[in-house]
C-alpha positions as CSV (number, residue, x, y, z in Angstrom):
1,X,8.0,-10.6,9.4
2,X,6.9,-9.8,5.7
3,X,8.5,-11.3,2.9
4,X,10.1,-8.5,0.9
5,X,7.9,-9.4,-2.1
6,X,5.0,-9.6,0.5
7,X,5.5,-6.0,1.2
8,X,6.3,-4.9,-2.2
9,X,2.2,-6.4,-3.2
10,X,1.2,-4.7,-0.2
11,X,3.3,-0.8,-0.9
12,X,1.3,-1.7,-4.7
13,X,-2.3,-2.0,-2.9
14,X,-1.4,0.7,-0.1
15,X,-0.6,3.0,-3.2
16,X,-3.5,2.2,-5.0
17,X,-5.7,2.8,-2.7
18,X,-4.0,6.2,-2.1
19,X,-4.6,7.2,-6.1
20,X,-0.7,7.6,-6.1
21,X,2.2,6.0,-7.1
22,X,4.3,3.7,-5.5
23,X,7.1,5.7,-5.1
24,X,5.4,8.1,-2.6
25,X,6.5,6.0,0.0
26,X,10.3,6.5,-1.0
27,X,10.3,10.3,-1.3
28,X,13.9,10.4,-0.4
29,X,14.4,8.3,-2.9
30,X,14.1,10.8,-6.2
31,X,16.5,10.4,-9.3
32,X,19.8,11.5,-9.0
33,X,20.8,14.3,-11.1
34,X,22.3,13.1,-14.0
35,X,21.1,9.2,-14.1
36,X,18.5,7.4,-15.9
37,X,14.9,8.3,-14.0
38,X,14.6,5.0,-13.2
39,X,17.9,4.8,-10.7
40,X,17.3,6.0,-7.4
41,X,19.8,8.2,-5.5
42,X,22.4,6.3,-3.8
43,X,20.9,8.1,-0.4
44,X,17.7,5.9,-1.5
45,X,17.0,3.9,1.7
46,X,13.4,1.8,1.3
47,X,13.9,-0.3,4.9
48,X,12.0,2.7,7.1
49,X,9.0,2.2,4.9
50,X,9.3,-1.6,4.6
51,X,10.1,-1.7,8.6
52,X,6.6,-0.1,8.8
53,X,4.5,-2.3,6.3
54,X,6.0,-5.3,9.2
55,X,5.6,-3.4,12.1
56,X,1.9,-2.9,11.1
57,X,1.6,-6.8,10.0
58,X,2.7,-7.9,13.3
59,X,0.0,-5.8,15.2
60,X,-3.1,-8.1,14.2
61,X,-5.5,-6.8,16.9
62,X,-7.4,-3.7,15.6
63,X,-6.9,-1.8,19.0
64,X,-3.2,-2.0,18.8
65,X,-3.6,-0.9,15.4
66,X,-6.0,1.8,16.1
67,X,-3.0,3.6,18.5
68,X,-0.9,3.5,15.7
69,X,-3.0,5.3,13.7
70,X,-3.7,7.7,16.2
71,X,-0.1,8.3,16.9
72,X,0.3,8.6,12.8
73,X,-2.3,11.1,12.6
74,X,-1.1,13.0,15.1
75,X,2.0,13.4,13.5
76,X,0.8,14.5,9.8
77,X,-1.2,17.1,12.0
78,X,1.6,18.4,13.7
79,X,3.5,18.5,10.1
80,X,0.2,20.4,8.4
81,X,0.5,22.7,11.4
82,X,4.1,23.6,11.2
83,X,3.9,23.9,7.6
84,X,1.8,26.4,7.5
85,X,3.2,28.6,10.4
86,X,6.0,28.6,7.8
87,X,4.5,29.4,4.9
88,X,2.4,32.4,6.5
89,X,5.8,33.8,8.1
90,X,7.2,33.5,4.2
């Protein structure tokens, strides 16, 4: 298991490498109106993401890895795909 300040480096490299910030990987996490930007909403729940930063640690052969990202990408397809069925019925 990752060290929560373990996975906190690695969300900082993952982002970085993505040319985005950090907090793309807590989009349910957005201000809450009426608090300083810097609070997250009390709905804010980081442990999905940080379950996945250890979930991916733990697989340390690049097959098991390579599946995951298959799976992943198949997903974010799917999403594109639906997404845009909705948009063109409007």
């Amino acid at each position: 298991m990752i060290p929560t300040v373990q996975a906190d480096a690695l969300l900082g490299r993952l982002a970085e490498a993505l040319g985005s910030p950090v907090e793309i990987f807590f989009a349910e996490c957005a201000p809450a109106t009426g608090r300083t930007s810097g609070d997250a909403s009390p709905d804010c729940d980081a442990l999905p993401t940080l379950e996945l930063l250890r979930l991916w640690e733990s697989l340390r052969e690049p097959v098991r890895r390579e599946r995951v990202l298959v799976a992943a990408r198949q997903e974010a397809r799917t999403l594109r795909a639906s997404r845009a069925e909705d948009a063109a019925a409007g």
